[in-house]
Legacy VTK file of the C-alpha trace (Angstrom):
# vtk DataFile Version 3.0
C-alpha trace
ASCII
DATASET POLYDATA
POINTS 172 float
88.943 93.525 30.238
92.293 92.535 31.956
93.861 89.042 30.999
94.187 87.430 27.302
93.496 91.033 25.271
96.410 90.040 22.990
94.046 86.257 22.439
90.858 88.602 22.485
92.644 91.058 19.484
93.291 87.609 17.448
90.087 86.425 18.153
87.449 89.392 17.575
87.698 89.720 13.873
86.792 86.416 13.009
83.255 87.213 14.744
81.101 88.616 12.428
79.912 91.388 14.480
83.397 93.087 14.542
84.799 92.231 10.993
86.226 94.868 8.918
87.492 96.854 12.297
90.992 98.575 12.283
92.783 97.254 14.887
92.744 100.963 16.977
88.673 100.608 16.786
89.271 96.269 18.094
91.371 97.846 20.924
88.845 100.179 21.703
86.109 97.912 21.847
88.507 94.963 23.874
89.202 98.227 26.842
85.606 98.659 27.229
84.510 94.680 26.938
83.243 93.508 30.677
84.030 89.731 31.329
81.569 87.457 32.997
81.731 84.028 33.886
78.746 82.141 34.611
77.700 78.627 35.704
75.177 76.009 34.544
71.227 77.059 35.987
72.274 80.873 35.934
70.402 83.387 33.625
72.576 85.924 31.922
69.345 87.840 31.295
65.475 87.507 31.639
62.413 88.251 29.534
60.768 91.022 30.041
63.434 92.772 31.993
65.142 96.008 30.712
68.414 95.317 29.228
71.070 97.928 28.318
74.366 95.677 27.028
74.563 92.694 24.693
76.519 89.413 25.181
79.637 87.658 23.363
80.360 84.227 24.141
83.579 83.702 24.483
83.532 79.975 25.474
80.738 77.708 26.790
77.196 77.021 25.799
73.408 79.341 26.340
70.348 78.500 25.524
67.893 81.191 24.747
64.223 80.575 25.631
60.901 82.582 25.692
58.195 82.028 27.800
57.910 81.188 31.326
57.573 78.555 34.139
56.418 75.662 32.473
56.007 77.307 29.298
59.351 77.630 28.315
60.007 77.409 25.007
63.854 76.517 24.172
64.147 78.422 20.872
68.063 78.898 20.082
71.353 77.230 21.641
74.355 79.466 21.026
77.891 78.990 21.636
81.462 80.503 21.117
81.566 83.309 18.458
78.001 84.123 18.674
76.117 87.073 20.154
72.826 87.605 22.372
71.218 90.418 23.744
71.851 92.683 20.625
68.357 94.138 20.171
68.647 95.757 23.481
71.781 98.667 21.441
68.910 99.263 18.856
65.650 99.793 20.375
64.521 101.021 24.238
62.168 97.374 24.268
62.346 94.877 27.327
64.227 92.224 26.350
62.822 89.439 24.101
63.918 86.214 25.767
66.067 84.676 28.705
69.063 83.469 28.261
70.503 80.892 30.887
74.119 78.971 31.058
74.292 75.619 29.671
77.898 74.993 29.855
79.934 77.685 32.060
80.625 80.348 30.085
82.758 83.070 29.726
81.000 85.880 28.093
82.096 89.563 27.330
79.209 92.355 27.189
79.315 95.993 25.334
76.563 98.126 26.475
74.702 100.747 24.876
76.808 103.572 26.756
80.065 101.629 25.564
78.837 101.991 21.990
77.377 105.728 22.623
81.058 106.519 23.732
82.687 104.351 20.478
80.109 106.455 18.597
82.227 110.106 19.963
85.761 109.023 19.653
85.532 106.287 16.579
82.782 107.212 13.959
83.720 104.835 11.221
84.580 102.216 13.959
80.732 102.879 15.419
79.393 102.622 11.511
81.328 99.328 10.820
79.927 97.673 13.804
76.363 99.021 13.489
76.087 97.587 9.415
77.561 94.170 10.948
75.149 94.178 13.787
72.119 94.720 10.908
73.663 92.542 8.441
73.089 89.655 11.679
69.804 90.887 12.779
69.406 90.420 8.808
70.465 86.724 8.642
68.038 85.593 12.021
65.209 87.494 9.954
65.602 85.413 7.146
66.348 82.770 9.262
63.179 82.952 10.876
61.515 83.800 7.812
62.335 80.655 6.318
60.968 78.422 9.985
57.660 80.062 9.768
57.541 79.110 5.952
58.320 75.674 6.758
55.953 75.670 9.486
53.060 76.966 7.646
53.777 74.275 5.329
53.554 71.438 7.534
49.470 73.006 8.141
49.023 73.500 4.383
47.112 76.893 5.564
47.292 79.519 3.192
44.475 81.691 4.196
45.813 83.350 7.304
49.018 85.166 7.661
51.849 83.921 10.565
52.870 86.960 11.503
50.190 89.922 11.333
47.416 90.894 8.894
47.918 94.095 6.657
48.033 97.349 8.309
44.904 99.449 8.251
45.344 103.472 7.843
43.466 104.967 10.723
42.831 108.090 8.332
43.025 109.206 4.938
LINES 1 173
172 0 1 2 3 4 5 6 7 8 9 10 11 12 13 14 15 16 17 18 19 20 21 22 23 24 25 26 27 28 29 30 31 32 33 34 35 36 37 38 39 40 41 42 43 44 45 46 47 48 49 50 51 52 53 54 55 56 57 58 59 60 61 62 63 64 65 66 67 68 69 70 71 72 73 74 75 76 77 78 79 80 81 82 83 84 85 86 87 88 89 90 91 92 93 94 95 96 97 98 99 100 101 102 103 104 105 106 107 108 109 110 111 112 113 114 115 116 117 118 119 120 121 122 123 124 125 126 127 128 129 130 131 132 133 134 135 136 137 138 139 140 141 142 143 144 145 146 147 148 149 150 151 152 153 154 155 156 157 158 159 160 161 162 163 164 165 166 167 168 169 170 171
């Protein structure tokens, strides 16, 4: 990151993801934030497609859809403050969704070497920003939790389950 790091410092702990961090850990993490700046129509990252860095936006507007073609399904608009892309640090999946540019944005990434190296020189720094990145992955569970009960409501079926049936054991 080059320009505005002293607006970046001010700005980074009121996102929940890096709340709680000393300042030395929010001037790690601002050295090894890349900038981006993208333009209406462009895709900051595809379904299906390996991913190895999650997204901040900084300013501007994404929409996040799953699907393809004519089968897109627009499932989440995001703007300043928020985060996309996060699931990519945790597991080794393809990513989940696309993401395209709504509103030129200006979006910093962290990628999962950036955190690897935060996890060698800046332990506590590493832990603070892990338990913020579960206690968001917590919030969109419940989140989504609480859309699939209000969908299942709307077809008054209580027989089948939304998500998966019960796990079997394969042996005993």
């Amino acid at each position: 990151m080059d320009d505005n790091v002293e607006d970046t410092m001010k700005w980074l702990p009121s996102i929940a993801l890096f709340g709680g961090l000393e300042e030395p850990t929010l001037k790690r993490v601002v050295a090894m934030m890349a900038v981006h700046h993208f333009e209406p129509g462009q895709e900051v990252c595809r379904q299906d497609e390996s991913g190895r860095a999650m997204f901040l936006i900084r300013s501007g507007e994404v929409m996040v859809c799953r699907g393809s073609g004519d089968r897109r399904i627009k499932m989440v608009r995001m703007g300043p403050g928020e985060v996309f892309g996060e699931m990519t640090l945790i597991d080794v999946q393809k990513r989940s969704a696309t993401v395209v540019v709504e509103q030129a944005a200006l979006l910093f990434s962290l990628s999962n070497r950036d955190l690897y190296r935060l996890f060698q020189e800046d332990v506590p720094g590493y832990v603070m920003i892990l338990q913020n990145l579960c206690r968001e992955l917590s919030r969109r569970l419940r989140a989504t939790n609480q859309r699939l009960q209000s969908l299942a409501e709307e077809h008054e079926d209580n027989e089948r389950t939304l998500i998966r049936p019960a796990l079997r054991p394969t042996h005993l």
